[in-house]
C-alpha positions as CSV (number, residue, x, y, z in Angstrom):
1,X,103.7,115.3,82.4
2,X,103.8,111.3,82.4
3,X,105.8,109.7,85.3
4,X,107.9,107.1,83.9
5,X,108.4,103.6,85.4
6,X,111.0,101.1,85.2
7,X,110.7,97.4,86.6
8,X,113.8,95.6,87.8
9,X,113.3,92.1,87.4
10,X,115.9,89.9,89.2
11,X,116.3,86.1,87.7
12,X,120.0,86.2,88.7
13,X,119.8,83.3,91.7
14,X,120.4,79.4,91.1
15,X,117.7,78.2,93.5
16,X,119.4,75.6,95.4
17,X,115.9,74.4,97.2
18,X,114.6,73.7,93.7
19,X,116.8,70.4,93.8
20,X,117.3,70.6,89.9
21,X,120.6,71.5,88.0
22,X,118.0,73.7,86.1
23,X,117.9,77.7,87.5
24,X,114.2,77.8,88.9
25,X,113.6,80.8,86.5
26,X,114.2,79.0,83.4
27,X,112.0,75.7,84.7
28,X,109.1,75.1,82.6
29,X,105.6,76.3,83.7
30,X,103.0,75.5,81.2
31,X,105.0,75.2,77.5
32,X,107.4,78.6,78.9
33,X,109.8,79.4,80.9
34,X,109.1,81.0,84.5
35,X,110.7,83.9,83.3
36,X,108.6,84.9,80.7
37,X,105.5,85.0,83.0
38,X,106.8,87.7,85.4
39,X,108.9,89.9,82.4
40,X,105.5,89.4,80.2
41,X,103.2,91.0,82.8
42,X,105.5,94.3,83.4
43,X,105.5,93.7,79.1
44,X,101.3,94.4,79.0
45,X,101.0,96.7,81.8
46,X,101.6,100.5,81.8
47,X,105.3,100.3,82.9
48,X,108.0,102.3,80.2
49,X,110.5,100.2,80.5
50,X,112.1,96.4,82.0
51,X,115.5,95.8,83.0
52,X,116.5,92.1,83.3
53,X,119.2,91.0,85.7
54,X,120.3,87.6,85.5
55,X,123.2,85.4,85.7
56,X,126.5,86.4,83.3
57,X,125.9,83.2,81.5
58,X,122.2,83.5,81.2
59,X,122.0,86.6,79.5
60,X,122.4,85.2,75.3
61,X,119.9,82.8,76.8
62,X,117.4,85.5,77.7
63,X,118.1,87.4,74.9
64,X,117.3,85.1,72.5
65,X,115.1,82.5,73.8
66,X,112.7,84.8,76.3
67,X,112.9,88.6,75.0
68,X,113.4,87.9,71.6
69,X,110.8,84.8,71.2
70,X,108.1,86.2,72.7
71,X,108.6,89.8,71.7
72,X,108.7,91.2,75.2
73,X,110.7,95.0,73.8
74,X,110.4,96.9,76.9
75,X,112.9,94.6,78.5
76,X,115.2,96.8,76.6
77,X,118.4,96.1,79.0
78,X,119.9,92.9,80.4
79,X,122.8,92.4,83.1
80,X,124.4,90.3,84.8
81,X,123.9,90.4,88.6
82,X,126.2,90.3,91.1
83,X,126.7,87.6,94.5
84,X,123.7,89.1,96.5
85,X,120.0,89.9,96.0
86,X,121.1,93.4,97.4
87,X,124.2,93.4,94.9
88,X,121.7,92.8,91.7
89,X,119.2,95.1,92.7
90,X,121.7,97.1,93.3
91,X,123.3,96.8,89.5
92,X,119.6,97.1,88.2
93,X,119.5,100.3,89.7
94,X,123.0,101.2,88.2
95,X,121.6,100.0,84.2
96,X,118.0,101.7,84.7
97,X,118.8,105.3,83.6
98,X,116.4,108.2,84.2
99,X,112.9,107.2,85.9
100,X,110.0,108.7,88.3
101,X,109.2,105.5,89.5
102,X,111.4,102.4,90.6
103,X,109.5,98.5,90.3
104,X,111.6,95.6,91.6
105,X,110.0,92.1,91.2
106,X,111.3,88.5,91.7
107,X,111.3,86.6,88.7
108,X,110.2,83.7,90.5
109,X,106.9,85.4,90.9
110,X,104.9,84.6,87.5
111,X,101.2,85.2,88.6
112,X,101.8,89.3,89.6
113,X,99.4,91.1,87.9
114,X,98.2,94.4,86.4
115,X,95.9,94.9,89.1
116,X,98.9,94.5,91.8
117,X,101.0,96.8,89.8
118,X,98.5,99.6,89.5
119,X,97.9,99.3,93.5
120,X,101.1,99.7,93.7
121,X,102.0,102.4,92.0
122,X,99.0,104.4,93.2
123,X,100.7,104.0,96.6
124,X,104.2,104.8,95.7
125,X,103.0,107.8,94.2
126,X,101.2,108.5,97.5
127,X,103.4,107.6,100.1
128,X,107.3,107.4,98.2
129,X,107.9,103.6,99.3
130,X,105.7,100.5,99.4
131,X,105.9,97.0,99.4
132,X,103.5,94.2,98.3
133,X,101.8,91.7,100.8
134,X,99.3,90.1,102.0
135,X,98.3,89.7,105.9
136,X,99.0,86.2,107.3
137,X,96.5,84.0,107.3
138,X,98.4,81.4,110.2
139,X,99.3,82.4,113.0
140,X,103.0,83.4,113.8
141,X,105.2,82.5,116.5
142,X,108.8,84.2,117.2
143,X,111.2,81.8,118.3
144,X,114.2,82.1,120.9
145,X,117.8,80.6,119.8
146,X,116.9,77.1,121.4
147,X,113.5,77.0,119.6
148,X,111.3,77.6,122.6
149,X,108.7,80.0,121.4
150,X,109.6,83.3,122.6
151,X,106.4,85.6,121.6
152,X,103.9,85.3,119.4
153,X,102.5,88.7,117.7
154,X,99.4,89.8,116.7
155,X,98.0,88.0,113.6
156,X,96.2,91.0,112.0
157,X,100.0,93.0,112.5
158,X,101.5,90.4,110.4
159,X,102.1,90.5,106.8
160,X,104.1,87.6,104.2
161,X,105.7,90.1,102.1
162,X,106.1,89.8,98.2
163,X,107.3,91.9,95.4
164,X,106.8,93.4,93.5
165,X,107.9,97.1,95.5
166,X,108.0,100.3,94.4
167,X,109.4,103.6,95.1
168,X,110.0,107.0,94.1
169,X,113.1,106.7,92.0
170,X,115.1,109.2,93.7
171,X,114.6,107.8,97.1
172,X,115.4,103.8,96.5
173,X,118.9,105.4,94.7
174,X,120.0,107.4,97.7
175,X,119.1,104.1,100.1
176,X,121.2,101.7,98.0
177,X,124.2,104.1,97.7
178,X,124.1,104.6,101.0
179,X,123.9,100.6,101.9
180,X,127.1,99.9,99.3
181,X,128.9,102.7,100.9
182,X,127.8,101.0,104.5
183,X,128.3,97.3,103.4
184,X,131.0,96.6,105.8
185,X,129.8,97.7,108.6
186,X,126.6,96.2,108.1
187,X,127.8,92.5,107.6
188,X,130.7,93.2,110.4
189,X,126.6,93.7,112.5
190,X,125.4,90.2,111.2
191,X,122.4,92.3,109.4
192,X,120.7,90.6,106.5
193,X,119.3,92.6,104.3
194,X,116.5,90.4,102.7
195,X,114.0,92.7,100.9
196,X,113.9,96.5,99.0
197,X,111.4,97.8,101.7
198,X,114.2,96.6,104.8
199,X,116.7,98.9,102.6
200,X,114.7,102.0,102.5
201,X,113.5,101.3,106.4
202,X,117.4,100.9,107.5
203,X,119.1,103.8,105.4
204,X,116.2,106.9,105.3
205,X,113.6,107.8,107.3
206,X,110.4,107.2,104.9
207,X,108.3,104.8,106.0
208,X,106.9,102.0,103.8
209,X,103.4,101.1,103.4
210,X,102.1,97.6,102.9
211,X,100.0,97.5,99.7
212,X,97.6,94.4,99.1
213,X,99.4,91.9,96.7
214,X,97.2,88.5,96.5
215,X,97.4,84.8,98.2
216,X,98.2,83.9,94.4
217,X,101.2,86.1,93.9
218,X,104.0,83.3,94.8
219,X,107.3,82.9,94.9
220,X,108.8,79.2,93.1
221,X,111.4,78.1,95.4
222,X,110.9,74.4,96.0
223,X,109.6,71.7,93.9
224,X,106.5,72.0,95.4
225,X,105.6,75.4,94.7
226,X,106.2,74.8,90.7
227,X,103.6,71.8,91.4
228,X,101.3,74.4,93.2
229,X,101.9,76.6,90.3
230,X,101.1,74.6,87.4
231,X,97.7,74.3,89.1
232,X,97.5,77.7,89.8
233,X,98.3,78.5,85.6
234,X,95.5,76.2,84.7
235,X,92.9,77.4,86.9
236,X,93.6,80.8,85.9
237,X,93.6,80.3,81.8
Protein backbone atom coordinates (compact mmCIF):
# COMPACT_ATOMS: atom_id res chain seq x y z
CA UNK A 1 0.00 0.00 0.00
CA UNK A 2 1.26 3.73 -0.81
CA UNK A 3 2.42 5.74 2.18
CA UNK A 4 1.00 9.04 1.89
CA UNK A 5 2.89 12.42 2.53
CA UNK A 6 1.90 15.75 3.39
CA UNK A 7 4.31 18.87 3.40
CA UNK A 8 3.61 21.74 5.79
CA UNK A 9 4.89 24.73 4.37
CA UNK A 10 5.14 27.71 6.93
CA UNK A 11 5.14 31.38 5.16
CA UNK A 12 3.31 32.78 8.23
CA UNK A 13 6.46 35.11 9.66
CA UNK A 14 6.99 38.96 8.71
CA UNK A 15 10.79 38.77 8.53
CA UNK A 16 11.84 41.73 10.41
CA UNK A 17 15.80 41.28 9.26
CA UNK A 18 14.59 41.55 5.68
CA UNK A 19 14.30 45.53 6.37
CA UNK A 20 11.27 45.76 3.83
CA UNK A 21 7.56 46.42 4.77
CA UNK A 22 7.27 43.47 2.13
CA UNK A 23 6.90 39.73 4.06
CA UNK A 24 10.22 37.97 2.77
CA UNK A 25 7.98 35.23 1.36
CA UNK A 26 6.22 37.29 -1.00
CA UNK A 27 9.67 39.31 -2.21
CA UNK A 28 10.34 38.76 -5.67
CA UNK A 29 12.98 36.18 -6.80
CA UNK A 30 13.38 36.05 -10.44
CA UNK A 31 9.66 37.39 -12.07
CA UNK A 32 7.80 35.10 -8.70
CA UNK A 33 7.25 35.29 -5.53
CA UNK A 34 9.61 33.25 -2.94
CA UNK A 35 6.72 31.38 -2.20
CA UNK A 36 6.09 29.82 -5.14
CA UNK A 37 9.65 28.29 -5.36
CA UNK A 38 9.39 26.18 -2.21
CA UNK A 39 5.25 25.26 -2.56
CA UNK A 40 6.22 24.45 -6.40
CA UNK A 41 8.90 21.85 -5.60
CA UNK A 42 6.61 19.77 -2.92
CA UNK A 43 4.01 20.61 -6.22
CA UNK A 44 6.52 18.27 -8.82
CA UNK A 45 7.72 15.84 -6.37
CA UNK A 46 6.04 12.63 -5.16
CA UNK A 47 4.43 14.31 -2.08
CA UNK A 48 0.09 13.74 -1.91
CA UNK A 49 -0.67 16.64 -0.61
CA UNK A 50 0.62 20.64 0.57
CA UNK A 51 -0.74 22.57 3.39
CA UNK A 52 0.02 26.33 3.38
CA UNK A 53 0.23 28.22 6.60
CA UNK A 54 0.51 31.78 6.39
CA UNK A 55 -0.52 34.98 7.84
CA UNK A 56 -4.62 35.55 8.29
CA UNK A 57 -4.33 38.42 5.86
CA UNK A 58 -2.15 36.64 3.43
CA UNK A 59 -4.24 33.81 2.68
CA UNK A 60 -6.76 35.46 -0.48
CA UNK A 61 -3.33 36.52 -1.52
CA UNK A 62 -1.94 33.07 -1.77
CA UNK A 63 -4.93 31.80 -2.97
CA UNK A 64 -5.27 33.69 -5.76
CA UNK A 65 -2.00 35.04 -6.83
CA UNK A 66 0.44 31.84 -5.86
CA UNK A 67 -1.84 28.55 -5.90
CA UNK A 68 -4.20 29.66 -8.21
CA UNK A 69 -1.72 31.34 -10.92
CA UNK A 70 0.61 28.95 -11.15
CA UNK A 71 -1.65 25.87 -10.71
CA UNK A 72 0.20 24.40 -7.75
CA UNK A 73 -3.40 21.91 -6.72
CA UNK A 74 -1.79 19.85 -4.07
CA UNK A 75 -1.63 22.84 -1.89
CA UNK A 76 -5.14 21.95 -1.33
CA UNK A 77 -5.48 23.71 2.26
CA UNK A 78 -4.35 27.17 3.50
CA UNK A 79 -4.42 28.60 7.24
CA UNK A 80 -3.55 31.10 9.04
CA UNK A 81 -0.72 30.49 11.55
CA UNK A 82 -0.58 31.40 14.89
CA UNK A 83 2.26 33.90 17.04
CA UNK A 84 5.12 31.12 17.04
CA UNK A 85 6.94 28.92 14.46
CA UNK A 86 5.96 26.10 17.03
CA UNK A 87 2.17 27.59 17.12
CA UNK A 88 1.95 27.29 13.05
CA UNK A 89 3.45 24.07 12.72
CA UNK A 90 1.53 23.19 15.22
CA UNK A 91 -1.99 24.38 13.37
CA UNK A 92 -0.49 22.68 10.17
CA UNK A 93 -0.51 19.66 11.86
CA UNK A 94 -4.10 20.32 13.17
CA UNK A 95 -5.42 21.14 9.05
CA UNK A 96 -3.27 18.12 7.56
CA UNK A 97 -5.79 15.22 8.01
CA UNK A 98 -4.82 11.59 7.67
CA UNK A 99 -1.06 10.92 6.50
CA UNK A 100 2.02 8.22 6.84
CA UNK A 101 4.41 10.72 6.46
CA UNK A 102 4.78 14.34 7.98
CA UNK A 103 7.11 17.15 5.70
CA UNK A 104 7.59 20.64 7.28
CA UNK A 105 9.65 23.13 5.16
CA UNK A 106 10.33 26.89 5.58
CA UNK A 107 8.96 28.82 2.91
CA UNK A 108 11.94 30.96 2.90
CA UNK A 109 13.79 28.03 1.50
CA UNK A 110 13.17 28.13 -2.48
CA UNK A 111 16.07 25.94 -3.87
CA UNK A 112 14.95 22.42 -1.81
CA UNK A 113 14.82 19.87 -4.18
CA UNK A 114 13.44 16.57 -5.27
CA UNK A 115 16.58 14.92 -4.58
CA UNK A 116 16.56 16.35 -0.76
CA UNK A 117 13.04 15.31 -0.41
CA UNK A 118 13.54 11.73 -1.61
CA UNK A 119 16.75 11.50 0.97
CA UNK A 120 14.55 12.42 3.25
CA UNK A 121 11.92 10.43 3.13
CA UNK A 122 13.96 7.31 2.62
CA UNK A 123 15.34 8.15 6.11
CA UNK A 124 12.04 8.89 7.80
CA UNK A 125 10.87 5.80 6.63
CA UNK A 126 14.02 4.22 8.09
CA UNK A 127 14.51 5.79 11.23
CA UNK A 128 10.78 7.61 12.18
CA UNK A 129 12.44 11.24 12.55
CA UNK A 130 15.01 13.18 10.49
CA UNK A 131 16.12 16.49 9.82
CA UNK A 132 17.95 18.12 6.91
CA UNK A 133 21.51 19.54 7.10
CA UNK A 134 24.60 19.90 5.99
CA UNK A 135 27.93 19.61 8.23
CA UNK A 136 29.67 23.03 8.95
CA UNK A 137 32.01 23.94 6.89
CA UNK A 138 33.60 26.88 9.57
CA UNK A 139 34.59 26.19 12.49
CA UNK A 140 32.27 26.76 15.68
CA UNK A 141 32.91 28.27 18.81
CA UNK A 142 30.43 28.12 21.96
CA UNK A 143 30.36 31.27 23.73
CA UNK A 144 30.02 32.06 27.60
CA UNK A 145 27.45 34.99 28.70
CA UNK A 146 30.25 37.70 28.50
CA UNK A 147 31.32 36.50 25.06
CA UNK A 148 34.59 34.88 26.06
CA UNK A 149 34.71 31.70 24.09
CA UNK A 150 33.78 28.97 26.31
CA UNK A 151 34.47 25.68 24.11
CA UNK A 152 34.79 25.07 20.77
CA UNK A 153 33.36 21.47 19.42
CA UNK A 154 34.35 19.24 17.00
CA UNK A 155 33.84 20.57 13.37
CA UNK A 156 32.95 17.12 11.72
CA UNK A 157 30.12 16.89 14.94
CA UNK A 158 28.61 19.94 13.77
CA UNK A 159 25.77 20.39 11.46
CA UNK A 160 23.72 24.00 10.15
CA UNK A 161 20.40 22.52 10.13
CA UNK A 162 17.62 23.22 7.41
CA UNK A 163 14.26 21.99 6.51
CA UNK A 164 12.80 20.52 5.17
CA UNK A 165 12.12 17.47 8.18
CA UNK A 166 10.25 14.69 8.19
CA UNK A 167 8.64 12.18 10.36
CA UNK A 168 6.41 9.38 10.71
CA UNK A 169 3.04 11.11 11.07
CA UNK A 170 2.00 9.54 14.20
CA UNK A 171 5.12 10.34 16.03
CA UNK A 172 5.51 14.38 15.17
CA UNK A 173 1.47 14.45 16.39
CA UNK A 174 2.01 12.88 19.83
CA UNK A 175 5.34 15.37 20.31
CA UNK A 176 3.42 18.52 19.45
CA UNK A 177 0.36 17.63 21.66
CA UNK A 178 2.49 16.93 24.18
CA UNK A 179 4.52 20.43 23.81
CA UNK A 180 0.97 22.49 23.73
CA UNK A 181 -0.14 20.59 26.68
CA UNK A 182 3.59 21.53 28.32
CA UNK A 183 3.83 25.08 26.92
CA UNK A 184 3.81 26.67 30.26
CA UNK A 185 6.14 25.08 31.86
CA UNK A 186 8.48 25.12 29.11
CA UNK A 187 8.54 29.05 28.63
CA UNK A 188 8.26 29.37 32.73
CA UNK A 189 12.23 27.14 31.83
CA UNK A 190 13.31 29.88 29.32
CA UNK A 191 13.43 26.85 26.52
CA UNK A 192 13.21 27.91 22.90
CA UNK A 193 11.98 25.70 20.91
CA UNK A 194 13.50 26.65 17.41
CA UNK A 195 13.16 23.60 15.04
CA UNK A 196 10.67 20.22 14.48
CA UNK A 197 13.72 17.82 15.17
CA UNK A 198 14.33 19.88 18.99
CA UNK A 199 10.44 18.99 19.44
CA UNK A 200 10.60 15.28 18.77
CA UNK A 201 14.25 15.26 20.77
CA UNK A 202 12.50 17.15 23.97
CA UNK A 203 8.99 15.35 24.15
CA UNK A 204 9.80 11.32 22.94
CA UNK A 205 12.48 9.31 23.03
CA UNK A 206 13.23 8.66 19.06
CA UNK A 207 16.21 9.95 18.01
CA UNK A 208 16.60 12.10 14.89
CA UNK A 209 18.98 11.50 12.21
CA UNK A 210 20.73 14.11 10.19
CA UNK A 211 20.03 13.57 6.48
CA UNK A 212 22.29 15.47 3.77
CA UNK A 213 20.41 18.67 2.60
CA UNK A 214 22.86 20.84 0.23
CA UNK A 215 25.15 24.12 0.79
CA UNK A 216 22.40 25.56 -1.72
CA UNK A 217 19.34 24.79 0.32
CA UNK A 218 19.05 28.51 2.10
CA UNK A 219 17.03 30.21 4.12
CA UNK A 220 16.14 34.24 2.87
CA UNK A 221 16.34 36.20 5.96
CA UNK A 222 18.36 39.28 5.27
CA UNK A 223 18.66 41.36 2.23
CA UNK A 224 21.66 39.70 1.51
CA UNK A 225 20.60 36.34 1.24
CA UNK A 226 17.81 37.39 -1.57
CA UNK A 227 20.98 38.99 -3.35
CA UNK A 228 22.81 35.51 -2.84
CA UNK A 229 19.68 33.96 -4.09
CA UNK A 230 19.02 35.69 -7.23
CA UNK A 231 22.55 34.46 -8.23
CA UNK A 232 21.91 31.22 -7.03
CA UNK A 233 18.29 31.10 -9.44
CA UNK A 234 20.39 32.07 -12.45
CA UNK A 235 23.17 29.77 -12.14
CA UNK A 236 20.84 27.09 -11.64
CA UNK A 237 18.32 27.77 -14.79
Amino acid sequence: MKKESVAIVLAAGRGSRMQSHIPKQYMQLGEKPLLYYALKAFQDSFVDRIVLVTAKGDIDYCQKDIVKKYGLHKVNTIISGGKERYHSVYQGLQAAGESDYIFIHDGARPFVTEEILLRAYADAQQYGACVVGMPAKDTIRIADQENFVESTPKRNQVWVIQTPQVFQSSLIRQAYSLLMAKEAEILEKGIQITDDGMVVETFTNQRVRLTEGSYVNIKITTPEDLKIAESLRVSLD
